[in-house]
C-alpha positions in Angstrom: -61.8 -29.4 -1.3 -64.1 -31.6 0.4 -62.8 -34.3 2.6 -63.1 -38.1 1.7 -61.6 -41.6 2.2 -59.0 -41.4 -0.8 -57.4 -38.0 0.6 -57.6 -38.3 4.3 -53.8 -39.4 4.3 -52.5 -36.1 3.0 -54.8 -33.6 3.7 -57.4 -32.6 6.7 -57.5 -32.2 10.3 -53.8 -34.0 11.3 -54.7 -34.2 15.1 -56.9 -37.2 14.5 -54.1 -39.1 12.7 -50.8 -41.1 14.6 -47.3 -39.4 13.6 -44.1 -41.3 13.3 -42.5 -37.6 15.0 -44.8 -37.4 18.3 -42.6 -39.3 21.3 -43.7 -41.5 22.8 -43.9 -42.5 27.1 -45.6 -41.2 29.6 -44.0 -37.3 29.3 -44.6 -36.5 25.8 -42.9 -33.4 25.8 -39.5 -34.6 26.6 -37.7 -36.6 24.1 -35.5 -39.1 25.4 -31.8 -39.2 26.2 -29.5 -41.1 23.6 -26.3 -42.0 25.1 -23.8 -42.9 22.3 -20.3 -44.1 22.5 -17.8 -41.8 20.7 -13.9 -41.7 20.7 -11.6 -38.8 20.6 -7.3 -38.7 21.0 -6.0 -36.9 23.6 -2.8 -36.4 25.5 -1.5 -38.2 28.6 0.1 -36.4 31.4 3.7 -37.6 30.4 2.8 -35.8 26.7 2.0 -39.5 24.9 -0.9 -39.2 22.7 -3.7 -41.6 23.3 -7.1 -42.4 22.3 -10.5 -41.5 24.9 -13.9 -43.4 24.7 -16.9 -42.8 26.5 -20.7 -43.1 26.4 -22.2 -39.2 26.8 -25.0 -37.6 26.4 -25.5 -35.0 23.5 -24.6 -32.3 25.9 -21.2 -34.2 26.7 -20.7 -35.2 23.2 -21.0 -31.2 21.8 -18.5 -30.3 24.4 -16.3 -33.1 23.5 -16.2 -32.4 19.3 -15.8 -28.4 20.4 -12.7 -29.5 21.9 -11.0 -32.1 20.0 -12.0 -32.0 16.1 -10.6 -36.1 16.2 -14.2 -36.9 18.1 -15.6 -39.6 16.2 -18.9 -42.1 17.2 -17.9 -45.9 18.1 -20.2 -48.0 14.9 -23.6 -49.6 16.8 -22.4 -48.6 20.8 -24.9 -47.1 23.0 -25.6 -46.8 26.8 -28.2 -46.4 29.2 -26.4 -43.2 31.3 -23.9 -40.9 30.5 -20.5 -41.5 32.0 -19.2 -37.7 32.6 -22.8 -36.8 34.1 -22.3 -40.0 36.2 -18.9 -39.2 37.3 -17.2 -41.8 35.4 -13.9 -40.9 33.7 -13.2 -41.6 30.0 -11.4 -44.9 29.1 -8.3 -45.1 27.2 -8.0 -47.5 24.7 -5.1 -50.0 24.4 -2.5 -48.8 21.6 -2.9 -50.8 18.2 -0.4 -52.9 17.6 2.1 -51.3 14.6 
């Protein structure tokens, strides 16, 4: 099919064309890190149950929802590092009030 102005969108040589799926930065090759808040319930050391938070990386998150199947993201929270790669421990949430 020969090439021309009304096709050029969906068919032809795709190298010449911008795509919403190539990264962007200065290393193209390595996406970027999202680091996104998520909550889980655990246990404290006198047995009460309480709820975790933290800002991980994917890496931290996946080892997190393998662990407790109560991992759940925090709505529209996201960070700049990762606070288990950065040595920072998990915060526990105040109790809701009953």
């Amino acid at each position: 099919m020969p090439m021309d102005r009304s096709n050029m969108w969906t068919a032809g040589n795709r190298s010449h064309r911008a795509s919403a799926a190539k990264p962007t930065g200065s290393s193209p090759m390595k996406p970027q890190s999202h680091f996104l808040t998520i909550c889980w319930d655990g246990t404290a050391e006198d047995g009460t149950p309480i709820t975790l938070q933290a800002t991980l990386c994917k890496a931290h998150r996946q080892v997190i929802a393998l662990r407790s199947a109560s991992a759940r993201g925090v709505r529209r929270q996201f960070g700049e590092s990762c606070d288990l790669c950065d040595g920072r421990e998990p915060r526990t949430l105040a109790a809701e009030a009953e």
